[in-house]
N, C-alpha and C positions, 0 to 999 in steps of 0.2 A: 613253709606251706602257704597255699594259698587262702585267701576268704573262703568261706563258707559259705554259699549260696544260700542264702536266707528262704527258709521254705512259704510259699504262695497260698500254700492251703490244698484242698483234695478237688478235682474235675468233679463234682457234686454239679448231676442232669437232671431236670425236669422241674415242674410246676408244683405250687405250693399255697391253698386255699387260705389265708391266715385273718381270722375274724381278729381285728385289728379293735384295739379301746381308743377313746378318746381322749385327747389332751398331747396326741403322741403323733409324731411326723410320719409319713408314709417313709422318709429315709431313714428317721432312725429305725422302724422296721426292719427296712432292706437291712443296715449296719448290724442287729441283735440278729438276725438269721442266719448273716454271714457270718460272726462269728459262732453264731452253735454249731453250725454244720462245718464249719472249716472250708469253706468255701473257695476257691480262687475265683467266683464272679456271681454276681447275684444282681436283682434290680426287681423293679415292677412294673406290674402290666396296665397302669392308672392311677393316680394320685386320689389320696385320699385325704379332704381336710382334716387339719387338727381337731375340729369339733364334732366329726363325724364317724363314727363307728361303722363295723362292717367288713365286708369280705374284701380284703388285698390281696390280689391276684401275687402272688411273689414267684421269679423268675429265678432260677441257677443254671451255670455255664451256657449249653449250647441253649438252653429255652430260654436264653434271652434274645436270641436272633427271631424269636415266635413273640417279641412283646407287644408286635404294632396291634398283632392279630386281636390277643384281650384287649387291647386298646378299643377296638371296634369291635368288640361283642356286645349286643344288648346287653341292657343292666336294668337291676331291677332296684328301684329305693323307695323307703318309707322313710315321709316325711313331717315333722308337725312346724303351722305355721302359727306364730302369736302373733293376735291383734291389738292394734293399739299403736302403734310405732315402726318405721321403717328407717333401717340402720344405713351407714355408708355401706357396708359389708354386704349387707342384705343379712347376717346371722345376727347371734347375739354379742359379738365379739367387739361390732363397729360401735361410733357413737350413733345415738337417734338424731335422725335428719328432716325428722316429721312425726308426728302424733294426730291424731285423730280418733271421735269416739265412734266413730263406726262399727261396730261388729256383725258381721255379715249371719244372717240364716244360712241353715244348709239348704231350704232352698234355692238359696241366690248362689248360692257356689254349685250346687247341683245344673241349675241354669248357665252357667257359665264353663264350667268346665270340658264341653263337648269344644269348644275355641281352641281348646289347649292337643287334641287330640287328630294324631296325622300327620303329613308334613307340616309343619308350622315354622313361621320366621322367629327365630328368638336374639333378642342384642344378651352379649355375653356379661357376666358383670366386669364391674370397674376394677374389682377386687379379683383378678383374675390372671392366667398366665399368659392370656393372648398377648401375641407382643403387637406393641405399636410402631409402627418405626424402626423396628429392631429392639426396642424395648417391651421390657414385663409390664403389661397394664397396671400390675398394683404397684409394680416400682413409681410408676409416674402419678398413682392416683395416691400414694402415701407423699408423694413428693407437691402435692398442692396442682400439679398441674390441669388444666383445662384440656379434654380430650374426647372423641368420639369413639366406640366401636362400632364397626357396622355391623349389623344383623347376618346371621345367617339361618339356613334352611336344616333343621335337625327335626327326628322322626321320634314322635308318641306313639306307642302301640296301645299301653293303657294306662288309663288316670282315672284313678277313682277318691272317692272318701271311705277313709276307715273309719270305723266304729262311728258314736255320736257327736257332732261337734259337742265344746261347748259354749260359750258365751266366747269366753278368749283365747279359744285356739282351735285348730282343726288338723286333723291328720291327714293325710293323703299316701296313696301309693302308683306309684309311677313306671312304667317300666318302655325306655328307651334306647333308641342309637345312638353313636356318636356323636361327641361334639354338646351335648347335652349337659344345660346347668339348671340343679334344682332351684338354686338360688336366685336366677333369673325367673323361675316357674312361679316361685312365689311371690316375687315382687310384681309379674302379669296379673295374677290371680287376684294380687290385693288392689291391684291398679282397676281391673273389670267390675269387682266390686262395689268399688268406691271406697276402699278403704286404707289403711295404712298397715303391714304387716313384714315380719320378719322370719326368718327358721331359725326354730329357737332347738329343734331337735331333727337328726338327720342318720340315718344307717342306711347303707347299702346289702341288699337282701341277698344279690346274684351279679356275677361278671356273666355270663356267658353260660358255660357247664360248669363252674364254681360257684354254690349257692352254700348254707348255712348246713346243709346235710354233709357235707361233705369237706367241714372246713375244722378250722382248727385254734384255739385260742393260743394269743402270746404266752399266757402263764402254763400253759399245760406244753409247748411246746419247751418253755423256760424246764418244767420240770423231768424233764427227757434232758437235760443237757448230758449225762454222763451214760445215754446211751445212745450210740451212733448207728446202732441197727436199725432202731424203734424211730427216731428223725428220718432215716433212709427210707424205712415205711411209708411214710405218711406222701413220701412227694407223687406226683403222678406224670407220666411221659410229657417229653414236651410237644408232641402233637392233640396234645390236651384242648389248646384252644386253635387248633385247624379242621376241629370236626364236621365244620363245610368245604373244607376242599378236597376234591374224589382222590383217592390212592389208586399207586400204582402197583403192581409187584413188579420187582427186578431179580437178575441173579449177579450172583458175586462177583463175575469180572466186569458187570455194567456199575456195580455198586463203587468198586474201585477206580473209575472211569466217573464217576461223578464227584470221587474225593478229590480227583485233580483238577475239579473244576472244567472237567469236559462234558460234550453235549453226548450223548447216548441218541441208538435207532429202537425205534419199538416196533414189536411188534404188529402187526396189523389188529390183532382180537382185542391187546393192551390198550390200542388208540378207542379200538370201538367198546371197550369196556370204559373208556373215559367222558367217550362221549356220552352217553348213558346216563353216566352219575354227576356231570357236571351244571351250573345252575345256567339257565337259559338266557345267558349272555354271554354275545361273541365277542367280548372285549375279555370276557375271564377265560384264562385259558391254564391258569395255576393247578398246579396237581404235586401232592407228595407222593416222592418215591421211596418205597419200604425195599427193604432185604432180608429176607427172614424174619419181618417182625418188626424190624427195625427203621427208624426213618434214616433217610439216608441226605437229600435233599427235595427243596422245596423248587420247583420253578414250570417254564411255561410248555405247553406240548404244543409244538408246530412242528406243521408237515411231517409228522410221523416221528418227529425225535423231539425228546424231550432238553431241554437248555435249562440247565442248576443256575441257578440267582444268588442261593440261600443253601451252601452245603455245612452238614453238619458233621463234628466229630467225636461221634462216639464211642 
């Protein structure tokens, strides 16, 4: 007799809100989901530092071909920054690489905070995954080396202060685009001030259309492990985070005709129902096609036929 094909786990689809604790890797995450659910493939939609708590987007089988999209969802985070010290890190993780006794009013942060809001140029931190050269920023920033990142352009929608400062620390809540690092927000902040400051506390409120209403702790999903119904519940489709890209409808011999990675004709009414709902730019021309309900694939509608990019099998 032959081997026994060692089993891979169950085609477990769609998205999975997971209000994630601190001190805990966004992969080992992904690792404890994949195995409760028995998974053959799992991932996530953003990384979340070890110090930081909050909604982890968590991706199974075909919604991981949908993880760029949570990638680029607005998010929403609550932040507290402590004064007094500014770390290599910018958390409270690094060594202090400066002190000072400045402690800013909420004045002076109230005055300064409108700088932070809109498009704005942010440098990434040092302690980060940007790669340089083809290297991990923080591989070469633990590694002693001398390095620049250049700045880029990431979008604030809102920045406020929560509750009351006090003396040595301030909260704030933030909700941004891509590309966007708290860590750098604070070490600006403390920078306009005049003063020296770290995030010494950090959660993420919201991905996108996964926010705290609608999400789910490690421990409570831990305690669901011996029921594979009540886990199957909780996931939601993976066009979860495409809810800006306009749908199409199709029917079943078109839907079969996109599994093989072929381009489909649409209808005339289909085009102009697309055009309709699509955001008013002629560079985007992405549209999900459904089948009864169902996504089918993701891709671009020209000239009257749509071209799959992004087919899925489910």
């Amino acid at each position: 007799m032959g081997k026994q094909r060692k089993r891979k786990g169950d085609p477990v689809h769609g998205w999975l809100a997971v209000d994630k604790p601190v001190e805990v890797t966004s992969t080992k995450v992904v690792g404890i989901l994949k195995r409760l659910f028995n998974a053959q493939k799992a991932g996530h939609g953003g990384t979340l530092d070890p110090l930081a708590d909050g909604i982890l987007p968590i991706a199974f089988g075909e919604a991981t071909k949908t993880a760029q999209w949570a990638m680029d969802c607005d998010k929403e985070y609550v932040f507290t920054v402590e004064w007094g010290s500014s770390t290599a890190t910018q958390d409270k993780e690094g060594e202090i690489i400066a002190t000072s006794d400045v402690r800013p009013s909420r004045d002076a942060l109230e005055a300064a905070l409108p700088d932070f809001i809109g498009d704005i140029q942010q440098v990434p931190p040092k302690y980060s995954a940007i790669k340089i050269d083809g290297e991990r920023a923080y591989d070469l920033a633990r590694d002693g080396e001398a390095f620049e990142i250049p700045s880029r352009e990431v979008t604030v929608y809102e920045a406020e202060i929560m509750g009351e400062p006090t003396e040595t620390h301030a909260t704030f809540r933030v909700v941004s685009g891509k590309g966007f690092y708290v860590r750098a927000m604070a070490r600006d902040i403390a920078r306009a001030v005049g003063a020296e400051g770290h995030v010494s506390a950090l959660r993420r409120t919201r991905v996108g259309p996964m926010d705290e209403s609608n999400s789910i702790t490690l421990a409570d999903l831990e305690a669901m492990a011996e029921d594979q119904e009540r886990l199957q519940a909780k996931l939601t489709p993976l066009e979860t985070v495409l809810e800006d890209i306009p749908q199409i409808s199709i029917d079943t011999g078109d839907a079969a005709a996109l599994k093989h990675g072929r381009e489909i004709i649409l209808l005339p009414h289909i085009v102009e129902q697309w055009r309709d709902e699509k955001p008013d730019d002629p560079d985007n021309r992405l549209a999900l096609a459904k089948c009864d309900g169902v996504a089918i694939a993701l891709g671009e509608v020209r000239a009257g036929r749509f071209q799959p990019s992004k087919v899925f099998q489910l």
